[in-house]
C-alpha positions in Angstrom: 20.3 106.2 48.6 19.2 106.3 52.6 18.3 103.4 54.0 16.0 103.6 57.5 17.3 102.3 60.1 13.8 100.5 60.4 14.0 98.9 57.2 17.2 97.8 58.0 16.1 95.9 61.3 13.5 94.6 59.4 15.3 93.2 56.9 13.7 94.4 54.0 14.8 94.4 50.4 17.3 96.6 50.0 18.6 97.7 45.7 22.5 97.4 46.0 24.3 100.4 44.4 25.3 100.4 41.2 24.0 97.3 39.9 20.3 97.6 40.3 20.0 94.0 42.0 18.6 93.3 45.2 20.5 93.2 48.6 18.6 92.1 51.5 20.1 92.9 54.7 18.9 91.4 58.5 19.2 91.5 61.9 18.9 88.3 64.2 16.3 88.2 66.2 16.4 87.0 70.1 12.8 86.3 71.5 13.7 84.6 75.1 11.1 84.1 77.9 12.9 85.0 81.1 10.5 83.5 83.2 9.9 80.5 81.1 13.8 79.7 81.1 14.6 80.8 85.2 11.7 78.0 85.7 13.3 75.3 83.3 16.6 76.2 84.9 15.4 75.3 88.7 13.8 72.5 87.0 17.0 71.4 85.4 18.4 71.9 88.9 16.1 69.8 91.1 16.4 67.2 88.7 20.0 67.3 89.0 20.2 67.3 92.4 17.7 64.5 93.0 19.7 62.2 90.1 22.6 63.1 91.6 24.0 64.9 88.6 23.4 62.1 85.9 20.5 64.5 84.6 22.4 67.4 83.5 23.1 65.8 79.8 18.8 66.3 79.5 19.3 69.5 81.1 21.8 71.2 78.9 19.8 69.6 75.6 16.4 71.4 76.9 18.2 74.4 77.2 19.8 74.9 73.9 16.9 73.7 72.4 15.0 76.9 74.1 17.8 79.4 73.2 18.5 78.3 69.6 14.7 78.0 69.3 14.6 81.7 70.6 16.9 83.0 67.9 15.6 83.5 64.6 16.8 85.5 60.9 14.1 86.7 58.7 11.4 84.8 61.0 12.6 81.5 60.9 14.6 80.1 63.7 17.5 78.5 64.8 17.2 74.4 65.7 19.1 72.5 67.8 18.9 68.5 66.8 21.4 67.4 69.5 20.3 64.4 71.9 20.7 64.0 75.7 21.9 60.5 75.1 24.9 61.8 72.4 26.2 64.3 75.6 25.8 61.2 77.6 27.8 58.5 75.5 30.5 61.0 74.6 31.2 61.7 78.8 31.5 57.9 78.9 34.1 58.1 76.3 35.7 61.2 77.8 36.1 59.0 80.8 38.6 56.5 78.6 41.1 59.8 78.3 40.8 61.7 81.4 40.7 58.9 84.4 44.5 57.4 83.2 44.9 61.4 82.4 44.2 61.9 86.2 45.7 58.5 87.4 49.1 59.3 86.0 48.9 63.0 87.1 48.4 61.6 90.9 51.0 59.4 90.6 53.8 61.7 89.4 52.6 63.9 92.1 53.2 61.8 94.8 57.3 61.5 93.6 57.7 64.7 93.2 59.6 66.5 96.3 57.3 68.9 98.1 60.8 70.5 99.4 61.8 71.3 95.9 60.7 74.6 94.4 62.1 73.9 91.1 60.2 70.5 90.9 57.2 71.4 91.7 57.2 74.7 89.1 58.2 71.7 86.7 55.5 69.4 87.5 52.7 72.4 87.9 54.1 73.0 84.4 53.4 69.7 82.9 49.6 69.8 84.8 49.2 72.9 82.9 50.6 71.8 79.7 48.8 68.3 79.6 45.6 70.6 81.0 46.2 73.0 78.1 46.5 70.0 75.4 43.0 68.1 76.8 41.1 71.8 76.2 41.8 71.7 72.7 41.1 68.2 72.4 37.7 69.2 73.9 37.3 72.5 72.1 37.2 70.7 68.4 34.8 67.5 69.6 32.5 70.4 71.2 32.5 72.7 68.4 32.2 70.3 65.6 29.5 68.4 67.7 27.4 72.0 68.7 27.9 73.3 64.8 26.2 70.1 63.5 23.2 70.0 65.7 22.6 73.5 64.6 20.5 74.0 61.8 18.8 77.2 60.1 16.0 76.8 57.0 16.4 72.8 57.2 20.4 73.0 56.6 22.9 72.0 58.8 25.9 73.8 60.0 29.2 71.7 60.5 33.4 71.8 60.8 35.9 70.3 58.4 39.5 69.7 59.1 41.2 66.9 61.3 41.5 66.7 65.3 45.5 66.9 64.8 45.6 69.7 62.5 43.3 71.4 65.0 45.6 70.6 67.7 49.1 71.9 65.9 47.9 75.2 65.1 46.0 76.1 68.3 49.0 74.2 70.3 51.5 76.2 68.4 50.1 79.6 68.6 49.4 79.4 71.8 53.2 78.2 73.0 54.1 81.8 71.6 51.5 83.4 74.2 54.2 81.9 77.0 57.2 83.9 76.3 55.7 86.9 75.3 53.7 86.9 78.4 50.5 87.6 76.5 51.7 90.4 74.2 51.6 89.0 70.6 47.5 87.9 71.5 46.3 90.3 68.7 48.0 88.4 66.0 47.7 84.8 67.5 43.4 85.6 68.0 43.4 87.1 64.3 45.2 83.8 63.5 43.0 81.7 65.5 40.1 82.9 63.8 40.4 82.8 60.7 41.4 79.0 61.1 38.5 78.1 62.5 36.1 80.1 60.6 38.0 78.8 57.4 37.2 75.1 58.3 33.2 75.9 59.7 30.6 75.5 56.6 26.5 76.3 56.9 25.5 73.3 54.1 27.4 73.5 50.8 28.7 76.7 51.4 31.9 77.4 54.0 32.8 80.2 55.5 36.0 82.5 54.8 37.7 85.2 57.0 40.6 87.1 56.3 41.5 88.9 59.6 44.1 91.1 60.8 45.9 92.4 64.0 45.6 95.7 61.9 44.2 98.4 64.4 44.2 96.6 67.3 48.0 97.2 69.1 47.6 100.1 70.8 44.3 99.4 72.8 45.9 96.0 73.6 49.2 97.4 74.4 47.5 99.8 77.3 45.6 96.9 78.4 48.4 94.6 78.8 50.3 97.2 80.2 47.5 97.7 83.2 47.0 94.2 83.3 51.1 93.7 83.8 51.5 96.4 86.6 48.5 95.5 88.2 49.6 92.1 88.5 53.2 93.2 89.5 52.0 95.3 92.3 49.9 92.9 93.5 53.0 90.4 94.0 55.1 92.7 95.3 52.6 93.4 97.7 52.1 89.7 98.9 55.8 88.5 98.6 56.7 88.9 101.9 53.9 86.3 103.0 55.0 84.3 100.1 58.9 84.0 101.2 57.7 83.2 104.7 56.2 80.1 103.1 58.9 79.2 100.8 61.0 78.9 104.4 58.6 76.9 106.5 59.4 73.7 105.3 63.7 74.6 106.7 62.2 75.5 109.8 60.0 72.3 110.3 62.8 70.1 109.2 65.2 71.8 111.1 62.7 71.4 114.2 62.3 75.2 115.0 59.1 77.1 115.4 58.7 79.0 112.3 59.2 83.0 112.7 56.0 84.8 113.0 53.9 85.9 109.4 54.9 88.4 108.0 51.8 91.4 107.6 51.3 91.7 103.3 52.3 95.6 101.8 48.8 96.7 101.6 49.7 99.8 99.7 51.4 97.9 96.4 48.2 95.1 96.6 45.8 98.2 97.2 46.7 100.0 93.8 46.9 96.9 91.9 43.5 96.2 92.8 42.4 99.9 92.3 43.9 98.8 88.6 41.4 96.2 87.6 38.8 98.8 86.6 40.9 99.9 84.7 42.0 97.2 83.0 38.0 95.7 82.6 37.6 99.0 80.6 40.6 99.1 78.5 40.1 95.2 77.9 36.3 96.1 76.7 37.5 98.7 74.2 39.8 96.5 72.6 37.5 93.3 72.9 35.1 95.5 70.8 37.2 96.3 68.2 38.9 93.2 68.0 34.9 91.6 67.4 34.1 94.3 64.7 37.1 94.0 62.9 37.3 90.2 62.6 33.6 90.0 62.1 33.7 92.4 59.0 36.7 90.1 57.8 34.3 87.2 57.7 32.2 86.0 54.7 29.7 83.1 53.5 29.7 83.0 50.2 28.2 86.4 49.0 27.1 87.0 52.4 28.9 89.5 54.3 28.3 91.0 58.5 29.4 93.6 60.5 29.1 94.0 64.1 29.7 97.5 65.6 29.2 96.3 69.3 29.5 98.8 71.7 31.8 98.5 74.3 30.5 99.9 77.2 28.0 97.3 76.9 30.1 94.8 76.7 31.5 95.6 80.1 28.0 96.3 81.1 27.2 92.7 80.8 29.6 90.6 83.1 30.1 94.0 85.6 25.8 93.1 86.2 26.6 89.7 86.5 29.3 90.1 89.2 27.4 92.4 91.4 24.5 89.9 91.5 27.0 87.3 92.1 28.8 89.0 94.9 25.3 89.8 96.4 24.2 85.8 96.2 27.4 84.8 98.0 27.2 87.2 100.8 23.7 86.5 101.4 25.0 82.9 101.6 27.1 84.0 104.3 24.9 86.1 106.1 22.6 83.3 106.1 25.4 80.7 107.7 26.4 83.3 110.5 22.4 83.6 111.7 22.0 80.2 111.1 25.6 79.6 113.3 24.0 82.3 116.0 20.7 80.5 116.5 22.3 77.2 117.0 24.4 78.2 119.3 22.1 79.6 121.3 19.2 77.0 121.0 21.9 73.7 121.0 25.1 74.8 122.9 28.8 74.5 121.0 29.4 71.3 120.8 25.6 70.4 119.1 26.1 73.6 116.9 29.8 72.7 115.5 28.1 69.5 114.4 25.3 71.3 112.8 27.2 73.9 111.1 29.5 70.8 109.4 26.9 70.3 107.3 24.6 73.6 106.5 27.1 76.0 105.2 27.8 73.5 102.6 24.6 72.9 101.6 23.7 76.6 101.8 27.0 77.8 99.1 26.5 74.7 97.1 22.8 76.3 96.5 24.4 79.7 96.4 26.7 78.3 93.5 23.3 76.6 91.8 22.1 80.2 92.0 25.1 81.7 89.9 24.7 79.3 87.7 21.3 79.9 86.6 22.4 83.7 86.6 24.9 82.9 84.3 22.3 81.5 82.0 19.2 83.6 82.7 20.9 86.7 82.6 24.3 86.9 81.6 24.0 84.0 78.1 20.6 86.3 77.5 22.3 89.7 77.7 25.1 88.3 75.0 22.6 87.3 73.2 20.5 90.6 72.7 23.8 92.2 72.4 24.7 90.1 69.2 20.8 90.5 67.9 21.4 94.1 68.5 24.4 95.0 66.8 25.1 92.1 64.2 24.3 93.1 60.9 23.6 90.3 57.7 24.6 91.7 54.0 23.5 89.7 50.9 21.0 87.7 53.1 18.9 86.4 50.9 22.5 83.8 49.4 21.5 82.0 51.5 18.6 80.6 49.3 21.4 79.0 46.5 22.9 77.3 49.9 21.8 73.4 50.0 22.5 70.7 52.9 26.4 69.1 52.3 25.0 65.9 53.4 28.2 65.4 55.3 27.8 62.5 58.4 27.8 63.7 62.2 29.0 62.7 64.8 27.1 60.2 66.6 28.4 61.3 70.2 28.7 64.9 72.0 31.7 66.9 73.4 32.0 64.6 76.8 35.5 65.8 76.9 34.9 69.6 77.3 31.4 68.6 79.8 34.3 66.7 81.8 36.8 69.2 81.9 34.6 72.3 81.9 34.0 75.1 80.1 36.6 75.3 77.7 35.5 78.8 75.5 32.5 77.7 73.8 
């Protein structure tokens, strides 16, 4: 049997092979107003600004509730339930982990030699460690908290498992990233995954995946390989510079002027930047088949997906992103040199260097406002689209035996990962 392609974005009835039944298959469906979210985002912003930050937990609620709102499967939409004052309370709480987190961080800093290389590579390794344990601290409260504000036909999605299990196997597979350098990543993501979609439910029903590293080694062996040489040249390039610093300290102890810098090896740095195209396309190809194959691995029930994504859009995307990026920041600093220019001109030196204290500050801390808003505006809208365009639902109509689990939520939101940052969400 043929099926059109418009009756397959359209989610119509479909008979299944060989059992005369029924299989309806979908599409979801992204319906965002550009215009209406750029203006709610320099909304969000003033208001920000003005409440000197303490807005943004009413900020990011209006916004998911505009892009789950956007997204719907067979015409009904997505909800998002979450409150401003749950993101709120939870950064209080946040507060209780991270500020002794901090306090002790500072302190052990302050003992450790700045003379000693070995030290300091063994404190920056105990940042990154305690950094590294604190993101998967914040990646389970913010997934479990985002999964149960999201509900679809009047049930609610939601995560099972405990906060140390969560923590042993991400901790775990992640030490083996270390000594491999990032080469067993395959098999740790495939990993990954399935953990966590094995403990996420939508109401009574959870979901399964059985993933694989199957198929994905060689496009992640020529990216890593890029990625490594790119990297090596790079630091070859700018070791000269680097061993110059390593000796300053000798020559200021021993009360010498230090020998002049030492000009980088532009030809090694030149390649290994001439690399990173390179390795953004091989990274795409793999990222691409790494999302089809562990999406077709993945089931809810009866319900089954595939997502073919292409992967020249998925470079498309965040290559888009940076040139509009690059283009807000240099604006920013053509904007401080005129401004710099007609201060000095109307107000002398000494009135301008005063001046231009403050307004290049302002002016990048506006230009940084802006990349935020394209992050969201066009870059969270673009992934979007992408997913609505390629993600296909199997079986969908399952979902009609699927009741709510009645489970209790949490009554606070993921303040740790707000506090930290983005964390992979």
């Amino acid at each position: 049997m043929t099926i059109s392609q418009e009756s397959w974005d359209q989610g119509e009835p479909v008979p299944a092979a060989g059992d005369g039944g029924v299989r309806q298959s979908a599409r979801i469906v992204v319906a965002v107003n550009r215009s209406a979210l750029f203006a709610l985002a320099l909304k969000n912003l003033l208001f920000t600004i003005l409440t000197i930050g303490f807005y943004r937990f009413w900020a990011r609620t209006h916004v998911r509730r505009r892009l789950w709102g956007s997204v719907a499967i067979l015409g009904q939409p997505l909800a998002y339930t979450g409150r401003a004052k749950e993101l709120f309370v939870g950064f209080l709480l946040a507060l209780v982990i991270l500020l002794p987190a901090f306090g002790l961080i500072g302190l052990v800093g302050t003992l450790v030699p700045p003379t000693s290389v070995g030290a300091q590579m063994l404190f920056q390794g105990g940042v990154f460690l305690l950094l590294g344990v604190l993101g998967v601290m914040a990646l389970y409260f913010a997934r479990r908290y985002l999964l149960t504000r999201t509900v679809w036909r009047g049930i609610h999605a939601g995560q099972a498992g405990t906060l140390g299990r969560f923590m042993a196997v991400h901790i775990g597979y992640y030490l083996l990233l270390v000594p491999t350098l990032g080469l067993l990543n395959p098999w740790v993501q495939a990993r990954l995954y399935n953990y966590r979609t094995n403990i996420t439910f939508y109401g009574t029903q959870g979901f399964t995946a059985d993933a694989s590293s199957r198929g994905l080694w060689l496009r992640w062996l020529l990216c890593w390989a890029l990625a490594l040489l790119a990297y090596a040249l790079f630091f070859y390039g700018y070791w000269p510079v680097m061993e110059w610093a390593k000796s300053l300290p000798e020559w200021q102890a021993a009360g010498l002027p230090p020998p002049p810098q030492p000009m980088p090896l532009f030809l090694p740095m030149g390649l290994g930047i001439a690399l990173t195209p390179l390795v953004a396309i091989a990274y795409a190809f793999y990222n691409a088949a790494r999302l089809a194959r562990f999406t077709a691995a993945t089931r809810l029930g009866e319900i089954s997906f595939s997502f073919p994504v292409s992967p020249w859009r998925l470079l498309l995307i965040p290559l888009v992103a940076g040139l509009i990026m690059i283009g807000i920041l240099f604006a920013a600093g053509m904007l401080t040199g005129l401004i710099a220019a007609g201060a000095m001109a109307a107000a002398g030196k000494v009135s301008a260097t005063l001046f231009m204290s403050v307004i290049p500050i302002i002016i990048f801390l506006l230009a940084f406002a802006g990349i935020s808003i394209v992050t969201l505006v066009w870059t969270t809208v673009e992934y979007m689209k992408l997913v609505a365009r390629y993600l296909l639902i199997d079986n969908i109509q399952a979902a009609e035996d699927i009741l709510n689990r009645g489970m209790p939520a949490p009554r606070r939101g993921e303040g740790l990962a707000d506090a930290l940052g983005d964390v992979g969400i």
